[in-house]
N, C-alpha and C positions, 0 to 999 in steps of 0.2 A: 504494500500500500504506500504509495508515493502523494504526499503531500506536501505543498509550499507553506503552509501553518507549522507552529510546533503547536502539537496535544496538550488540552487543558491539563492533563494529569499525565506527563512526563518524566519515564523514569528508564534512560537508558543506559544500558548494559555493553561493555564490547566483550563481544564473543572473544576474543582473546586472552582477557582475561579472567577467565571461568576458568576454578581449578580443574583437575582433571577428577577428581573426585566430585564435581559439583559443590555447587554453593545454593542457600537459605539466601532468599532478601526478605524483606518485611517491607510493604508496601502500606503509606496513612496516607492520604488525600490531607491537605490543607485547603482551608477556605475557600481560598480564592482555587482553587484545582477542582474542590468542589462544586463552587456556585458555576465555573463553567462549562461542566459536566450536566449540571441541570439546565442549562441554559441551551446546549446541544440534544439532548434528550426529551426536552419539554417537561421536565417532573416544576410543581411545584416548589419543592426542597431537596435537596440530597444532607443529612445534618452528620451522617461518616461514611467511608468507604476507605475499606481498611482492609489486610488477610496477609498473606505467607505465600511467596512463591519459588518451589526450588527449582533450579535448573541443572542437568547435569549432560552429556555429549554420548549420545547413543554410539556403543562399537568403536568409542575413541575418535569420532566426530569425523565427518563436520554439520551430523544432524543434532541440533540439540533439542531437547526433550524439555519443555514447561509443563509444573503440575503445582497443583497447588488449591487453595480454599479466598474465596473474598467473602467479605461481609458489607453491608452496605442498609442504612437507615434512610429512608427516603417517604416521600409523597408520591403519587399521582393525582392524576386528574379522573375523577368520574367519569366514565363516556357518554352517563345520561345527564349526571344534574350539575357537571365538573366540580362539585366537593372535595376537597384534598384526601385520598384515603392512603391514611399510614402502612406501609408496608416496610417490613424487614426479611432480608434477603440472606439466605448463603447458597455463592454456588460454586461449585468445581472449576478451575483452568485447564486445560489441556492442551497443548499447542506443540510441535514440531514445528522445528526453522531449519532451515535448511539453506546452501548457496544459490543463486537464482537458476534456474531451470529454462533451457530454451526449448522450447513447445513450435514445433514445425506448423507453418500456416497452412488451415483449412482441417489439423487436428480436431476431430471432436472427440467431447469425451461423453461417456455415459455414467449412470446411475451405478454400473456395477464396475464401474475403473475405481482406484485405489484415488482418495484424495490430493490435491497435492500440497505439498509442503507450503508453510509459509517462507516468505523468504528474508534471508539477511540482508538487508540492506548495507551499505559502506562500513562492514563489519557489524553492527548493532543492531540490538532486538530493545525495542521498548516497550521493558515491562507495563509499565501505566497503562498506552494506550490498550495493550492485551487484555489489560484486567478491565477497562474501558469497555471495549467491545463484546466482551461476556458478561459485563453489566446489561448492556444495551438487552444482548439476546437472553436476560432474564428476566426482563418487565414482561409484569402482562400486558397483553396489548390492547386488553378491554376490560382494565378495573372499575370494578363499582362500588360504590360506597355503600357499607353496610344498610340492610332495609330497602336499597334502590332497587324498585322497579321498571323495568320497561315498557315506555308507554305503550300502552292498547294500541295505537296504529302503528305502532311496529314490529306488532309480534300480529297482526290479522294474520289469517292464513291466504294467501294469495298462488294464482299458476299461471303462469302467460300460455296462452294457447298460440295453435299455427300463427295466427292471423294477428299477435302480437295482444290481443287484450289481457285482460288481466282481473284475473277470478280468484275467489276464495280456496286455498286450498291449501298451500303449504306453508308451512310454519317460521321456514327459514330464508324464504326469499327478501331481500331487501328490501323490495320495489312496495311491499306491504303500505307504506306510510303514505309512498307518492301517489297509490290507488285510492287512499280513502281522501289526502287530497286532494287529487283530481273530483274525486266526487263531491266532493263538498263545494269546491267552484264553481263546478257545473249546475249546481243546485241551488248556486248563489248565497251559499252559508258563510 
């Protein structure tokens, strides 16, 4: 991941100097790493984000291997009534980095090919943003605030037939909401 920004929460490593036994870092977010981590995420608050990440060099490198635990105290937004609902988080790192990989053009890959590595950039893995990104991929992405409801026209059951209308029927279609207002415009309500 190639960015002209440096990461709210910046914590880089040179692959070089990683023992050969691996090493323990301990990763705290301050304030100001925090408040701009909520600020790219959209949370309300983020008020710690903090954990343990060790690195050690798979086979004597030059794959190295991230593992580790975050913890993270934070806010969201309600997706119905945007109320701040408190959430606290632990979740897993996992990561393999690797030197960059040149991939032959018009390569595709499939679902059953082997991931591929992250890669080392100018020597250096930055931890922050890693734990960053595995923040991100542990929101929920539709919290609700305790007791919240979903309003009645968004959970109508609706079905678009051939001809594109749209009927009562299924539970999980989006389009639920826009059907009953449409009908309410057309009804002059």
């Amino acid at each position: 991941m190639t960015t002209n920004t440096t990461p709210e929460f910046s914590h880089p490593i040179v692959v070089e100097e990683i023992p050969a036994g691996g090493r323990h870092f301990s990763l705290v977010a301050d304030e100001e790493a925090r408040a701009g981590l909520a600020r790219r995420f959209e949370l309300p608050s983020l008020t710690s984000f903090e954990g343990m990440l060790k690195l050690r060099f798979l086979a004597g490198g030059p794959m190295v291997r991230i593992t580790g635990e975050m913890r993270a105290e934070l806010e969201q937004a309600c997706v119905v009534s945007l109320e701040p609902v408190p959430v606290s988080l632990r979740f897993d790192v996992e990561a393999e980095f690797g030197p960059p990989i040149e991939v032959p053009d018009g390569l595709e890959l499939t679902l059953a090919d082997d991931e591929p590595h992250d890669m080392i950039e100018d020597g250096v893995i930055d931890l922050g943003e890693l734990a960053a990104q595995h923040l991100l991929l542990s929101l929920d992405p539709y919290p609700r605030a305790p007791g919240v409801e979903v309003p009645k026209a968004f959970s109508e059951e609706v079905e678009v037939s051939e001809n594109a209308e749209i009927k009562e029927s299924d539970s999980q279609n989006p389009f639920a909401a826009l059907a009953s207002l449409k009908r309410d415009m057309e009804s002059g309500n």
